[in-house]
C-alpha positions as CSV (number, residue, x, y, z in Angstrom):
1,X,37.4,-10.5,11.9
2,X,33.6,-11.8,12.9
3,X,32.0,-15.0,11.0
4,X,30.1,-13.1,9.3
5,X,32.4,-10.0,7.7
6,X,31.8,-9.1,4.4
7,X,34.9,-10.8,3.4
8,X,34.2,-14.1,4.7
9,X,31.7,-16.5,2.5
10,X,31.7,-19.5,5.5
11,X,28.0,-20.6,5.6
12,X,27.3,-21.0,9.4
13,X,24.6,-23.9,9.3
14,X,21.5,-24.2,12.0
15,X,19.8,-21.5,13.8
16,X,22.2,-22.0,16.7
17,X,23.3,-19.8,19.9
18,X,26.7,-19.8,18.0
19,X,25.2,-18.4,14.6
20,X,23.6,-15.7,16.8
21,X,26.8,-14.3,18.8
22,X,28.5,-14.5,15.5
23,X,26.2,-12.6,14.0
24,X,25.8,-10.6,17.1
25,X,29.8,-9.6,17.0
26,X,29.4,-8.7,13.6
27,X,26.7,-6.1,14.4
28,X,29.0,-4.5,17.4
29,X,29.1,-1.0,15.6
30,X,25.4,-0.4,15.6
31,X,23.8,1.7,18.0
32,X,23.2,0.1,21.7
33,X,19.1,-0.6,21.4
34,X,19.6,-2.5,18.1
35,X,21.8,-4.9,19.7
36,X,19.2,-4.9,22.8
37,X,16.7,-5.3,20.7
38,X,18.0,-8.7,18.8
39,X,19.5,-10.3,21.9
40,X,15.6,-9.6,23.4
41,X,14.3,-11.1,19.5
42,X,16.5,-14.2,20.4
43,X,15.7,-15.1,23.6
44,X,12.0,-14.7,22.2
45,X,12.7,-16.7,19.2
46,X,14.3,-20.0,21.7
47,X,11.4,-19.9,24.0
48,X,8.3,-19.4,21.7
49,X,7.4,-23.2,20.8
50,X,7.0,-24.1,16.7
51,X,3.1,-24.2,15.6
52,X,1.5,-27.7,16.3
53,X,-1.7,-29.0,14.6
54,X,-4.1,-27.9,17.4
55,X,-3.0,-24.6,16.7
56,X,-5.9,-22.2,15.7
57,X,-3.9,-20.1,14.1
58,X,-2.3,-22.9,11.8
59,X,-5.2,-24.5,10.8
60,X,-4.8,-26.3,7.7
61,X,-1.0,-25.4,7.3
62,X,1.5,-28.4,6.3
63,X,3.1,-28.1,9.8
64,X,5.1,-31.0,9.4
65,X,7.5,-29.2,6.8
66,X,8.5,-26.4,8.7
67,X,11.8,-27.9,9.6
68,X,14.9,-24.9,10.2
69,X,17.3,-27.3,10.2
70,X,20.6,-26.6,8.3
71,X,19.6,-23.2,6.8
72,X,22.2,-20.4,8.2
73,X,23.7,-17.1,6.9
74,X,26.4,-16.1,4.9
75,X,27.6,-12.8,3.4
76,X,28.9,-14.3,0.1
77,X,27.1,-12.3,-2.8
78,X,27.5,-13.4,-6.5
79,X,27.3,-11.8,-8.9
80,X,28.8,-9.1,-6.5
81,X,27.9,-6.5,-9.2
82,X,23.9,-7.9,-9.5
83,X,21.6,-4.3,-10.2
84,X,18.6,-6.1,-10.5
85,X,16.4,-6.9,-13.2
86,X,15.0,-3.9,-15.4
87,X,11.3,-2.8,-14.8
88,X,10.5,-0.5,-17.5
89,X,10.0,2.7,-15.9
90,X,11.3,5.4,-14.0
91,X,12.1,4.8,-10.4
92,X,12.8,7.6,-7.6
93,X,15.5,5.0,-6.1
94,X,16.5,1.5,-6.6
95,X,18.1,-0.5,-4.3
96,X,18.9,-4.3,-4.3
97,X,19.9,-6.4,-1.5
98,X,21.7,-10.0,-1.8
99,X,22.1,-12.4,1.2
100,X,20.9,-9.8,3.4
101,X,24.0,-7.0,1.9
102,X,23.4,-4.3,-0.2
103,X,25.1,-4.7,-3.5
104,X,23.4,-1.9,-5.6
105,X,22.0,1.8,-5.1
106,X,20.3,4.2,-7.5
107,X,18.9,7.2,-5.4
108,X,18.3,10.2,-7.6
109,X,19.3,12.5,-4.5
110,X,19.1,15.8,-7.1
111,X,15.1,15.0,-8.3
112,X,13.8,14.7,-4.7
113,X,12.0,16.8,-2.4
114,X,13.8,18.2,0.7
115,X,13.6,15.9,3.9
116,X,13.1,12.9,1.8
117,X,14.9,10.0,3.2
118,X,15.6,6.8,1.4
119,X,18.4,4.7,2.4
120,X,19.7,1.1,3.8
121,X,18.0,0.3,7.2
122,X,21.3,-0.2,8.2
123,X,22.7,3.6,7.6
124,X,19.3,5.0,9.1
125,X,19.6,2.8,12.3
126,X,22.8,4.9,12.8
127,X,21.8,8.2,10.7
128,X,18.1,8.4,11.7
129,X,18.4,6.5,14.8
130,X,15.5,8.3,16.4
131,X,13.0,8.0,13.5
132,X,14.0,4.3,12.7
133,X,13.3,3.3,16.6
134,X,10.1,4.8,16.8
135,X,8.6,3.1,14.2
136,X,10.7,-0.5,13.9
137,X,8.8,-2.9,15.3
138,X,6.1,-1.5,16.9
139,X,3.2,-2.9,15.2
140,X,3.0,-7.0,14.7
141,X,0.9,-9.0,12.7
142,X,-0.5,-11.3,15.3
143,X,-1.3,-14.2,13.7
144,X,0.6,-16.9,14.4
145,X,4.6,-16.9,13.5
146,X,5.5,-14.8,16.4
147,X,8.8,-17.2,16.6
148,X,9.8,-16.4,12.7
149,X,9.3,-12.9,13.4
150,X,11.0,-13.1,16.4
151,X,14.0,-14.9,14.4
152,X,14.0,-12.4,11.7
153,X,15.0,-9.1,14.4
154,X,17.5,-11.5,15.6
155,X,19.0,-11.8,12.8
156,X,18.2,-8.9,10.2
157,X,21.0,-6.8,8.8
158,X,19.9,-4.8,6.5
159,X,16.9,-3.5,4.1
160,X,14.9,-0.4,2.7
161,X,13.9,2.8,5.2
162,X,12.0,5.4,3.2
163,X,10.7,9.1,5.1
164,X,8.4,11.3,3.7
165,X,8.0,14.9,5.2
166,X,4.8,16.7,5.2
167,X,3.5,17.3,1.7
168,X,5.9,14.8,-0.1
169,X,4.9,13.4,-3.4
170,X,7.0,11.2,-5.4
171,X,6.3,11.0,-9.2
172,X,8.1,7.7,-9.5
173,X,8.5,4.5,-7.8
174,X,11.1,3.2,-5.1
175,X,12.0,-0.2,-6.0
176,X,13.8,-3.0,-4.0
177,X,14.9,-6.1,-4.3
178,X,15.7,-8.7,-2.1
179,X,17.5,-12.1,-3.2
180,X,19.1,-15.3,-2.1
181,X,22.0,-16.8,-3.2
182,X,23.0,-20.3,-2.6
183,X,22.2,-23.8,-1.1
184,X,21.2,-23.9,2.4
185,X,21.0,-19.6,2.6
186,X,18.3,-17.8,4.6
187,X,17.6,-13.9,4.1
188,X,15.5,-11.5,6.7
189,X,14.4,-8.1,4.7
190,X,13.2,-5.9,6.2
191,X,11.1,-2.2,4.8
192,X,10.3,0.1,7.0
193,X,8.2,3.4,5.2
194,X,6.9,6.5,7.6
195,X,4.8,9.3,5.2
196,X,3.9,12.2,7.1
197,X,1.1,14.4,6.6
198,X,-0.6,14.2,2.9
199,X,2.7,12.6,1.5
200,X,2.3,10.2,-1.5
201,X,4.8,7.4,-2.6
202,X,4.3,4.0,-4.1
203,X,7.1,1.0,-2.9
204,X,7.7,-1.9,-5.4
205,X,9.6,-4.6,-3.7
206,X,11.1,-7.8,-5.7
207,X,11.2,-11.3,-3.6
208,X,13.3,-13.5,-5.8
209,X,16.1,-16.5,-5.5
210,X,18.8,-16.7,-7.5
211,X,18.9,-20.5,-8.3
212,X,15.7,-21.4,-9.3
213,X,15.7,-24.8,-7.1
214,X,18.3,-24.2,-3.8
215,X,17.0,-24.8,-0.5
216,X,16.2,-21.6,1.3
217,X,14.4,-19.9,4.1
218,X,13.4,-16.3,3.9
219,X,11.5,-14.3,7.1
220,X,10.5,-11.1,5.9
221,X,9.1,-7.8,7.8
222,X,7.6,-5.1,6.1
223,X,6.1,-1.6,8.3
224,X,4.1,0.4,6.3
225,X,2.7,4.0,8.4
226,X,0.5,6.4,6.8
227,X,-0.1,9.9,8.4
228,X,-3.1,12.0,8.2
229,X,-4.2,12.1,4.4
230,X,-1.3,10.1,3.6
231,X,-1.0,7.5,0.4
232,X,1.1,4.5,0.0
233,X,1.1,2.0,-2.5
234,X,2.9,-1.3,-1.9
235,X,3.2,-4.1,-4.7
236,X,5.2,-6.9,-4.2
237,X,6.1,-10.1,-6.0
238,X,7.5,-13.3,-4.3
239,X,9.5,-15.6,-6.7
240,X,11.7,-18.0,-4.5
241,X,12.7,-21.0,-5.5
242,X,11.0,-24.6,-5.5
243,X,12.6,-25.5,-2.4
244,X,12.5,-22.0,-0.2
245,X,10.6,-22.1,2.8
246,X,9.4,-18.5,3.2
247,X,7.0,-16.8,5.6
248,X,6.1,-12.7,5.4
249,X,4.9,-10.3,8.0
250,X,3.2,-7.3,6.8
251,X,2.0,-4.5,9.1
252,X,-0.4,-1.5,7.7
253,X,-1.3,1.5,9.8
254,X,-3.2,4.1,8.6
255,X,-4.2,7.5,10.7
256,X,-7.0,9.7,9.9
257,X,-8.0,10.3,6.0
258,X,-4.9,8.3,5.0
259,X,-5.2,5.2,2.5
260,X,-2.7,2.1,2.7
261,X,-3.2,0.4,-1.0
262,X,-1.2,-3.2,-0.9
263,X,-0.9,-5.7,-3.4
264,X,1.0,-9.0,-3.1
265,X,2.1,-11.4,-6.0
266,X,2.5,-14.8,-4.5
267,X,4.4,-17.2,-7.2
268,X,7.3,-18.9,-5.7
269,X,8.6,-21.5,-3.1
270,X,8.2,-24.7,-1.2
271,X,5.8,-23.0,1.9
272,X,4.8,-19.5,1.4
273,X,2.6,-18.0,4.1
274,X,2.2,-14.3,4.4
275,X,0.5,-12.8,7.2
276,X,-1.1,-9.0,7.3
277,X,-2.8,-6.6,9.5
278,X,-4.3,-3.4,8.1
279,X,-4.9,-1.0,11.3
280,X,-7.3,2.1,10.6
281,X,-6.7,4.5,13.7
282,X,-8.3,7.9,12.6
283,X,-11.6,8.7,11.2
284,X,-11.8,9.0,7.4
285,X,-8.2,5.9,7.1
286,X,-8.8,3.1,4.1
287,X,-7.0,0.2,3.2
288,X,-7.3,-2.0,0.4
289,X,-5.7,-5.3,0.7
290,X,-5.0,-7.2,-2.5
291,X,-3.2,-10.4,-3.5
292,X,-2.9,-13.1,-6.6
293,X,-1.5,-16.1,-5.8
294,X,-1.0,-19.3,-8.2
295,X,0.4,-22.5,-6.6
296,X,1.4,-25.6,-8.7
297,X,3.1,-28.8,-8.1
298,X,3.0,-29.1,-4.5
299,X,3.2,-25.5,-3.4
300,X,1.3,-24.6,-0.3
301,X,0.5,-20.9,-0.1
302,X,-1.0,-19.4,3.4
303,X,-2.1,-16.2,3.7
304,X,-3.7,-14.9,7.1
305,X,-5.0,-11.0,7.6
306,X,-6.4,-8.8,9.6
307,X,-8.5,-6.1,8.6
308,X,-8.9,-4.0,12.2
309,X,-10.9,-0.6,12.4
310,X,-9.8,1.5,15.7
311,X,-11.6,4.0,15.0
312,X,-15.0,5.6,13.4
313,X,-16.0,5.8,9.7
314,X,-13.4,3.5,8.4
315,X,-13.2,1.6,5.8
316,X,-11.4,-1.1,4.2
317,X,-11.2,-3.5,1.3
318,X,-10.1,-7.1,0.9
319,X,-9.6,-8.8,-2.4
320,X,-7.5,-12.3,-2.7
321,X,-7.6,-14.5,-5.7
322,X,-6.4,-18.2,-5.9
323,X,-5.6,-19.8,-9.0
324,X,-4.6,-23.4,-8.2
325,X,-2.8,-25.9,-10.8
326,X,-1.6,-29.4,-10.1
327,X,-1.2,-30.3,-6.0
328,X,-1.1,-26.7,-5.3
329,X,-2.5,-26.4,-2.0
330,X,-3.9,-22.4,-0.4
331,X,-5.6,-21.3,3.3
332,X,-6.8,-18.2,3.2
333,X,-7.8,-17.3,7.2
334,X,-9.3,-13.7,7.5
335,X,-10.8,-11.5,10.1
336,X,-12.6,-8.3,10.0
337,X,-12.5,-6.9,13.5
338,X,-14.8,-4.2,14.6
339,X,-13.6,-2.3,17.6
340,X,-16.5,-0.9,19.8
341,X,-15.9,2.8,18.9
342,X,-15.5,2.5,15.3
343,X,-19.2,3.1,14.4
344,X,-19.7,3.7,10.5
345,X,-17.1,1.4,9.4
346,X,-17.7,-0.1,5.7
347,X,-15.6,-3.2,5.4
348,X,-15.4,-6.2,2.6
349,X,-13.6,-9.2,2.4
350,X,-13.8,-11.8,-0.2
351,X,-11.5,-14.9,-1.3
352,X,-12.1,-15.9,-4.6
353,X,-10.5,-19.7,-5.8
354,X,-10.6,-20.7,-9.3
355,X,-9.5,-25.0,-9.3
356,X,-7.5,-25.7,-12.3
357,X,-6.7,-29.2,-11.2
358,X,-9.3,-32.2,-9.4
359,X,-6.0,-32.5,-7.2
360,X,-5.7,-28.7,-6.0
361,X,-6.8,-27.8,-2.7
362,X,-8.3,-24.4,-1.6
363,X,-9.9,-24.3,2.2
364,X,-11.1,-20.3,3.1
365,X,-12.0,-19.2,6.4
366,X,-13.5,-15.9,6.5
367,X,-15.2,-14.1,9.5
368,X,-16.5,-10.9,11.4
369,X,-15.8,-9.8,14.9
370,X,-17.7,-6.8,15.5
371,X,-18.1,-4.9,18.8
372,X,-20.2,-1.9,17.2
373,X,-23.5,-1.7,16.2
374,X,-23.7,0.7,13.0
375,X,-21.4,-0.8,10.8
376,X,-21.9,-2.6,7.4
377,X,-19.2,-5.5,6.9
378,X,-19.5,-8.4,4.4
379,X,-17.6,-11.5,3.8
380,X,-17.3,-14.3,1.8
381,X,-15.5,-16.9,-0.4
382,X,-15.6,-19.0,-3.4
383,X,-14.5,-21.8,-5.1
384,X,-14.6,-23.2,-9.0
């Protein structure tokens, strides 16, 4: 029996070759190219460097706290029968993940369409295997934590796929959570959602720690694709604990006439930076990128995007509000990139930062790159 069985609660400390072939035999029942692909994550992960201050991408960050030391894995769950806090509505499915393990499942199999898919990533790798490989990991963020995402395929075990066939709409939300247990515990979700043509779903997904001050390290991947005329709607809320050093890589793509809506709720943890690209590859795609995000003590929220159009009349939409209390510290770095064949794209990005402390600390960086000349982008940020 592997390290890292079900029935075995050891907590393998460090981010060590040994915590990887542990993990590694664990995973020896999955299909052939999800082992390649973590031993290739790994190798990736050891020789990417951490950020340093001269890095671009970093700018601003507190890179002296990103220490890894003495986080590691473990499958222990408790409560083992946790279902996840109520949310007051109807939900299409509900799944909830603990230390990387699903411990709950409500999918109302009876009240969805035909072809629908919504399961553990870890049943589609081996149930869906073609569908999951064509679209896991094939668009990246790109802005700077290459070696955490690079850690986190390593190392993921499990999390939400959802498929929507042609046509799909789904009244009701899918909802997931995702929590950590325990001192020194580190968790790498993981949604992956493909809607086909003019298919319609919305995703609620549930960040949260269950100690409200543990040390902890989450590294978080989330794939949304939108096919032609497509909609998706994606709200999340972080709530880690005071001590959690996080970091979040979300990937939008939207095809022609398709419309990614995303809105992120940044509230807990140590660190916190979340990165996102919005892709618009057909004529006609929209994204609107959203986020709140209220630091206090001495939290240090970090939020880089990119918003980049691929293709002409696009358009896309980028809204992030800062409220800051205490020491809380925020760097919000965002691009707007203008590919030479996307004439017509309408694009917007603002930061908006409201001070609620002389102490708090907001620095924006907000900027155009734009390789087309019929195209009206704005940008901008604020402070109070």
């Amino acid at each position: 029996m592997s390290a890292l069985s079900e029935s075995n609660s050891e907590l393998l400390t460090g981010f060590t070759s040994e915590l990887f072939a542990a993990h590694l035999a664990a995973e020896s029942s999955m299909p052939a190219w999800w082992l390649e692909a973590k031993k290739a994550a790994w190798n990736q992960f050891l020789a990417l460097p951490m950020p340093k201050k001269n890095d671009e991408l970093w700018r601003f960050s507190n890179i002296g706290a990103l220490s890894l030391d003495g986080y590691g894995l473990t499958s222990s769950v408790r409560p083992s029968d946790y279902t996840g806090a109520g949310l007051g509505f109807e939900t299409s499915a509900k799944l909830v993940f603990a230390n990387n393990t699903l411990v709950h499942r409500e999918v109302h199999a009876s009240e969805l369409p035909a072809g629908v898919i919504i399961e553990p990533l870890r049943y589609a790798v081996t149930h869906h295997a073609e569908l999951v490989r064509k679209h896991f990991n094939q668009q990246h963020t790109n802005l700077g934590s290459e070696k955490f995402r690079a850690l986190h395929t390593a190392l993921v075990r499990d999390g939400l796929f959802v498929y929507l066939p042609k046509g799909v709409q789904l009244e009701n939300p899918i909802a997931v959570f995702h929590h950590a247990a325990g001192d020194e515990s580190s968790i790498f979700p993981h949604t992956l959602v493909v809607a086909e043509d003019n298919a319609k779903a919305t995703i609620i997904e549930i960040f949260a720690s269950l100690e409200s001050d543990a040390r902890q390290f989450a590294s978080g991947v989330n794939d949304l694709f939108a096919g032609p005329g497509a909609q998706l709607t994606y709200v999340a809320a972080q709530a880690w604990s005071t001590e959690t050093l996080s970091f979040q890589n979300n990937s939008l793509t939207s095809q022609r006439d398709s419309r990614i809506t995303s809105l992120n709720l940044h509230l807990g943890g140590r660190q916190a930076r979340h990165e996102s690209h919005s892709r618009l590859q057909g004529p006609g795609a929209h994204s609107e990128m959203l986020a709140l995000s209220i630091p206090q003590g001495s939290q240090e929220f970090d939020q880089r995007t990119l918003q980049t159009h691929q293709a002409p009349n696009t358009s896309s939409n980028l809204l992030y509000k800062n409220a800051l209390l205490d020491q809380g510290r925020t760097i919000f770095s965002g691009l707007i990139v203008v590919e030479p064949d996307a004439q017509k794209t309408d694009a917007y990005q603002s930061n908006r930062n409201l001070m609620l402390s002389n102490e708090a600390e907001a620095n924006s960086l907000p900027g155009l790159e734009i390789q087309a000349n019929d195209v009206r982008c704005t940008h901008g940020a604020t402070s109070s």
